[in-house]
C-alpha positions in Angstrom: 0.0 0.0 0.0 1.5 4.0 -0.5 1.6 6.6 1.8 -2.1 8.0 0.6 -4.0 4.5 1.1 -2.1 3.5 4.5 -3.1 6.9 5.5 -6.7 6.7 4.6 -7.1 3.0 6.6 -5.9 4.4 9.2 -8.4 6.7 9.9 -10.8 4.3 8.6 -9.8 2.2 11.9 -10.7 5.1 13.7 -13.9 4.8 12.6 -14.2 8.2 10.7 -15.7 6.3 7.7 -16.1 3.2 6.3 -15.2 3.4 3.1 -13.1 5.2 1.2 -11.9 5.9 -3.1 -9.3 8.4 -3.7 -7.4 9.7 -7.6 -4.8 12.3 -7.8 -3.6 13.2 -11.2 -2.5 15.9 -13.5 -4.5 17.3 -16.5 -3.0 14.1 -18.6 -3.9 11.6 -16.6 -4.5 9.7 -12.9 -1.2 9.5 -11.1 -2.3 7.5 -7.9 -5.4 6.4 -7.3 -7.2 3.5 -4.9 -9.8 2.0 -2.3 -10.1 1.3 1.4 -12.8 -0.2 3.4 -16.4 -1.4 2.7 -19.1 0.5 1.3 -21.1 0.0 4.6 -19.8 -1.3 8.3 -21.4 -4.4 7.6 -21.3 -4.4 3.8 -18.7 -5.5 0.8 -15.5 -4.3 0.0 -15.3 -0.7 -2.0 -14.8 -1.1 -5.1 -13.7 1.6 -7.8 -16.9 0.9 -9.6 -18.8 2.2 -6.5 -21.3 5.6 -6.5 -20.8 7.8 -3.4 -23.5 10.8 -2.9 -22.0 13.8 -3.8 -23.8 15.9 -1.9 -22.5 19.4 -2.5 -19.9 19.1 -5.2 -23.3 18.7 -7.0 -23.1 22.1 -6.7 -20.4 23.1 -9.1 -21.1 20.5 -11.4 -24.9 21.3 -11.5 -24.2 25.3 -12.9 -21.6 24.4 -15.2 -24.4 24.8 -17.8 -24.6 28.4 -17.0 -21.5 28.8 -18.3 -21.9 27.1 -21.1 -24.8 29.3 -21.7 -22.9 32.3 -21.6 -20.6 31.7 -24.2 -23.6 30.7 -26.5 -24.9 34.3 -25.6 -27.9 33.3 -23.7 -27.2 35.2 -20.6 -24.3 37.1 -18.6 -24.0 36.9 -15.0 -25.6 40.4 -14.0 -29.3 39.1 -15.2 -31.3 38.3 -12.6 -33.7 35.9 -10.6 -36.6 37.7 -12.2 -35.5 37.8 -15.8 -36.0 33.8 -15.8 -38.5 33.0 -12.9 -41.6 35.4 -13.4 -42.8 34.0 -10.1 -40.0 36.3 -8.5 -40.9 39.9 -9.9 -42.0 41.7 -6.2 -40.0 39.6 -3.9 -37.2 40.5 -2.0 -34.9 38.4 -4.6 -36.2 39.5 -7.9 -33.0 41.9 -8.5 -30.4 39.1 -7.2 -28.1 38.2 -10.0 -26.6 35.3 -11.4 -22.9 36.3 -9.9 -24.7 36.5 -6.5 -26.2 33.2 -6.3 -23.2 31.7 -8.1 -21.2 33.2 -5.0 -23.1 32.6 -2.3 -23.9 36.7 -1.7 -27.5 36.7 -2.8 -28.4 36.7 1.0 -30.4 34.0 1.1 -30.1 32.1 4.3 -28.6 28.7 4.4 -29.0 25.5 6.5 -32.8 25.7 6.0 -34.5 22.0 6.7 -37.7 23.1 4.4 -38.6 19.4 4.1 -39.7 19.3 7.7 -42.6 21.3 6.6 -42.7 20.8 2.5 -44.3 17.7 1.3 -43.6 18.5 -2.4 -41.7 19.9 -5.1 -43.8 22.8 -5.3 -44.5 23.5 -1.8 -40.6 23.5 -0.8 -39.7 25.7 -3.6 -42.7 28.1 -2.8 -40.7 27.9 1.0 -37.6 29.0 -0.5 -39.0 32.2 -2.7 -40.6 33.1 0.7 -37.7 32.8 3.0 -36.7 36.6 4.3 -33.6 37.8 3.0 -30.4 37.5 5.6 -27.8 40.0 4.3 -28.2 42.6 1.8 -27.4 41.2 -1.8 -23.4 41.2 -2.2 -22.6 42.1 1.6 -22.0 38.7 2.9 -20.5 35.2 1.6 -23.6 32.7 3.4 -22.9 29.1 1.8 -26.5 28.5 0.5 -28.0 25.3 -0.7 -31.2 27.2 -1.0 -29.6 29.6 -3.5 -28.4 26.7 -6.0 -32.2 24.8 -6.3 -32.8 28.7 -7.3 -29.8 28.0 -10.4 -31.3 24.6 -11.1 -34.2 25.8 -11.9 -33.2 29.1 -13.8 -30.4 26.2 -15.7 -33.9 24.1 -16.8 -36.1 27.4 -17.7 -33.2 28.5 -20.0 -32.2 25.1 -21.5 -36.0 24.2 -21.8 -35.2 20.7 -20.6 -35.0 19.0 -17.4 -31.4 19.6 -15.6 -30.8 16.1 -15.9 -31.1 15.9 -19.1 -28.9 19.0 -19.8 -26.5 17.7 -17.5 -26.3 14.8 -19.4 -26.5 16.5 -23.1 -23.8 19.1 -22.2 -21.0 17.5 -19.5 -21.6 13.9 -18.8 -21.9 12.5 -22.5 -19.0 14.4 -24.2 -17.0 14.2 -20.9 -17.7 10.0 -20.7 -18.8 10.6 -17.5 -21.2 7.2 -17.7 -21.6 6.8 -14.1 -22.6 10.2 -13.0 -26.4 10.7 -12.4 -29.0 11.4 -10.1 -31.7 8.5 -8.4 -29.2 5.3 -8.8 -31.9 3.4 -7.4 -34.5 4.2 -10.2 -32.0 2.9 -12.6 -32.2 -0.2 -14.7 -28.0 -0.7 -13.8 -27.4 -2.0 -10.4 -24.7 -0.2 -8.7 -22.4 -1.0 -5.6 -23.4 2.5 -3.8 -21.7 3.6 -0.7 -24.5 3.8 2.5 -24.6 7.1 4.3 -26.7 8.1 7.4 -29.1 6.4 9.5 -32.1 9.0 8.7 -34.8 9.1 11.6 -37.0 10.8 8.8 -36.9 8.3 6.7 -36.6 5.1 9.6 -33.9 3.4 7.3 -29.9 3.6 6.7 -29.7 6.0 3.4 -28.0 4.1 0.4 -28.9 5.1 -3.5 -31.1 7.5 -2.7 -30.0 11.0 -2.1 -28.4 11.8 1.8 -29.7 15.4 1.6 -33.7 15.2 3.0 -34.6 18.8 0.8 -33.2 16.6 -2.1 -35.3 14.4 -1.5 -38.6 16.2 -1.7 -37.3 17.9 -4.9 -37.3 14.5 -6.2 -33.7 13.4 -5.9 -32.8 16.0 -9.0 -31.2 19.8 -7.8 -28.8 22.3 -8.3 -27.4 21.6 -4.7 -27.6 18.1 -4.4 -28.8 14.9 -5.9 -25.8 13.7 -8.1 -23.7 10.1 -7.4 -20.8 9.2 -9.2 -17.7 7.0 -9.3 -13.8 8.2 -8.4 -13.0 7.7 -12.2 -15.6 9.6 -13.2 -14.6 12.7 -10.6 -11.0 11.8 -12.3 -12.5 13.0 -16.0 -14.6 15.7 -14.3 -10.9 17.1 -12.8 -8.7 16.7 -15.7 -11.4 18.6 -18.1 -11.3 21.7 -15.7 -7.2 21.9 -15.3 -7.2 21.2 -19.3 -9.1 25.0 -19.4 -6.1 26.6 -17.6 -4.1 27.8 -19.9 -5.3 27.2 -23.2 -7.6 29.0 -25.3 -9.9 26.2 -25.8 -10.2 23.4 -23.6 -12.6 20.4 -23.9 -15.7 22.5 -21.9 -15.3 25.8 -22.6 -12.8 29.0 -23.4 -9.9 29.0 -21.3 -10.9 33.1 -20.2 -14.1 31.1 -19.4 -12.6 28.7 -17.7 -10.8 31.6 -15.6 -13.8 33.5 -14.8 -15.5 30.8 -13.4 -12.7 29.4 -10.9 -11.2 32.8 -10.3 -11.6 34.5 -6.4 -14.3 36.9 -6.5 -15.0 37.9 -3.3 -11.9 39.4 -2.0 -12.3 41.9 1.1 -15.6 39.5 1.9 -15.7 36.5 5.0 -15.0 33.8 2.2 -13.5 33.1 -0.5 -16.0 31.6 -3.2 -15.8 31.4 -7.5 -18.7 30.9 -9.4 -20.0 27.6 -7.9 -16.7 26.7 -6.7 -15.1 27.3 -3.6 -12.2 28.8 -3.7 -9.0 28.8 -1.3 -9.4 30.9 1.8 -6.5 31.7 3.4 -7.3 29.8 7.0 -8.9 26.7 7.6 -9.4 25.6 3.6 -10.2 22.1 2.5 -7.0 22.0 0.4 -4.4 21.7 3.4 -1.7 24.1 3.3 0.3 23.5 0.3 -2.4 23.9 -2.7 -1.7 27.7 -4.4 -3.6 30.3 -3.8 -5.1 30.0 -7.1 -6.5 26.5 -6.5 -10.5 25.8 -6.5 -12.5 23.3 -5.2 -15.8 21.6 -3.2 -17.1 19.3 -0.7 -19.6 17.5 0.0 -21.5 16.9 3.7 -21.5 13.3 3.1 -17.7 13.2 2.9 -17.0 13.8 -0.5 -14.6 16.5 -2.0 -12.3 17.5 -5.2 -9.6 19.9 -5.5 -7.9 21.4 -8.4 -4.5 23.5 -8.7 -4.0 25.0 -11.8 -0.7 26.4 -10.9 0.6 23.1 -10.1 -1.3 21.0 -12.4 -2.9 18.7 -9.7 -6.2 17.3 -9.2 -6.9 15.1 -5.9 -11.0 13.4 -6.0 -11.9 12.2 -2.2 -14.9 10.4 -2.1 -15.9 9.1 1.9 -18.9 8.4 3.5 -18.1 10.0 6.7 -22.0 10.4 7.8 -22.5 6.2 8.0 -23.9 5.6 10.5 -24.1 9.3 12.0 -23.4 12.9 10.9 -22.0 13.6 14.5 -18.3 12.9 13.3 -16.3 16.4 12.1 -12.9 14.4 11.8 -13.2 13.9 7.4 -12.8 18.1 7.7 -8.9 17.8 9.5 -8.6 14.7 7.5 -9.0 16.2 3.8 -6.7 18.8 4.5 -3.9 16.5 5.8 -4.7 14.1 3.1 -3.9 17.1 0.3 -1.0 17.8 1.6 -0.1 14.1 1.3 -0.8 14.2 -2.3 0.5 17.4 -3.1 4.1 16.3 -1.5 3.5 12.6 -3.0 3.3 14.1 -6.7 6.2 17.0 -6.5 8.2 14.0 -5.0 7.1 11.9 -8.2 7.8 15.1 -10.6 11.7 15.5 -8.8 12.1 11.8 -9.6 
């Protein structure tokens, strides 16, 4: 075993998760990559054909179409909520723009559990129109799930499809991404999937159906959550983005795009966030401490994360499920950052050699 899967056993053994599928790579190619654990506590070994629930890096993935979008001229990141979803005009969100939501300074709260009192689709996004406004638009960085079912559906009224189906049209298909989707469960392919929490809600250990319980009443398809995918799969995802950096065209989109939507834009604000992305804060970032300045990333609550370095043209895909059986376990936060720096070191060591 290397340094990176020895390190992720061990805190397997320390019960922070069960199972475990890391890749670290350049825009080329997967350098290191591998599998620890079982996909439950109970259940069979992981295996690198296994889904894990994104949670949250759903997030960047789902408004990639947005982009897209704006280099076919559809839109531009000062239009607003309004301009696409008439059910806005005279609401205290109406004016926010696309930049805002797509940096979490719209000032619409976050960590809002609308299912407890939504039974549908309909009802929860009526809920989220209607919550009150926390900061003024553009003030504040407040990471927002509530903000990105907002993108999904502006992503769907623009494309005129469902967000799956763009999703799949624009990102998945030309990327060979075949193992990236939403609902596993409701497919005809059966799928070794990773288990996440024991859900009271629900009375049943979560596994192929999405962790997130607002997900769930939007049907298991969102702009914040819903996707699953596979480590090789995040691999392609990774190598597509660093390919941007750089050139003038890359497999996605225009490299200036490319820079635009990874680049810092909140400087002199409480976090540092791109457009969908996170980017690296100066304290207390996912990355660990050797990633540049320039690097970009997410995670996910379940225990999932990728990071990408332009700068150094490294890519390392984490996928855990540190919620099984519980949420109550912070650990995979001190453990991601460690295991970057792991990787980081591991690959300039390979580049010396």
């Amino acid at each position: 075993m290397n340094k990176l899967t020895r390190f992720l056993e061990d805190w397997r053994d320390r019960g922070v998760f069960s199972g475990a599928a890391f890749a670290v790579g350049t825009s080329h190619g997967v350098l290191e990559q591998g599998t620890v654990g079982t996909l439950a506590w109970d259940g069979e070994p992981v295996t690198p054909d296994a889904l894990w629930d994104l949670a949250s890096v759903t997030k960047p993935i789902a408004v990639l179409p947005l982009i897209f979008m704006l280099e076919q001229g559809e839109l531009c990141l000062d239009d607003t909520i309004a301009h696409f979803l008439t059910d806005y005009k005279g609401t205290d969100k109406a004016d926010i723009t696309l930049f805002q939501l797509l940096t979490h300074t719209g000032g619409i709260p976050g960590q809002q559990p609308l299912y407890q009192s939504c039974g549908t689709r309909e009802q929860l996004m009526t809920a989220v129109r209607n919550l009150p406004l926390r900061h003024k638009p553009g003030t504040y960085v407040e990471y927002t799930s509530q903000g990105f079912m907002i993108l999904g559906d502006i992503v769907e009224k623009v494309a005129g499809q469902s967000l799956e189906a763009v999703l799949q049209g624009t990102l998945f298909e030309p990327l060979g991404m075949s193992d990236t989707l939403f609902n596993p469960r409701l497919q005809a392919k059966t799928y070794p999937i990773a288990a996440t929490e024991y859900c009271a809600w629900r009375k049943e250990t979560v596994c192929g159906e999405v962790h997130d319980e607002n997900a769930v009443v939007l049907g298991g398809v969102a702009g914040h959550a819903g996707l699953f995918s596979t480590i090789g799969d995040m691999s392609l995802l990774c190598q597509a983005m660093l390919r941007h950096h750089g050139a003038v065209q890359g497999p996605l989109m225009q490299g200036s795009t490319a820079k635009l939507m990874t680049g810092h834009h909140t400087a002199g604000l409480n976090l540092a966030r791109a457009l969908g992305w996170q980017a690296k804060d100066r304290n207390d970032s996912p990355a660990g401490d050797l990633f540049s300045p320039s690097s970009y990333g997410h995670t996910g609550f379940t225990g999932t994360s990728v990071w990408m370095d332009p700068e150094a043209d490294l890519f390392v895909a984490l996928l855990t499920n540190r919620v099984h059986p519980t949420r109550a376990n912070p650990a995979i936060k001190r453990v991601r950052a460690m295991f970057h720096n792991l990787a980081y070191l591991a690959c300039a060591k390979r580049g010396q050699g």
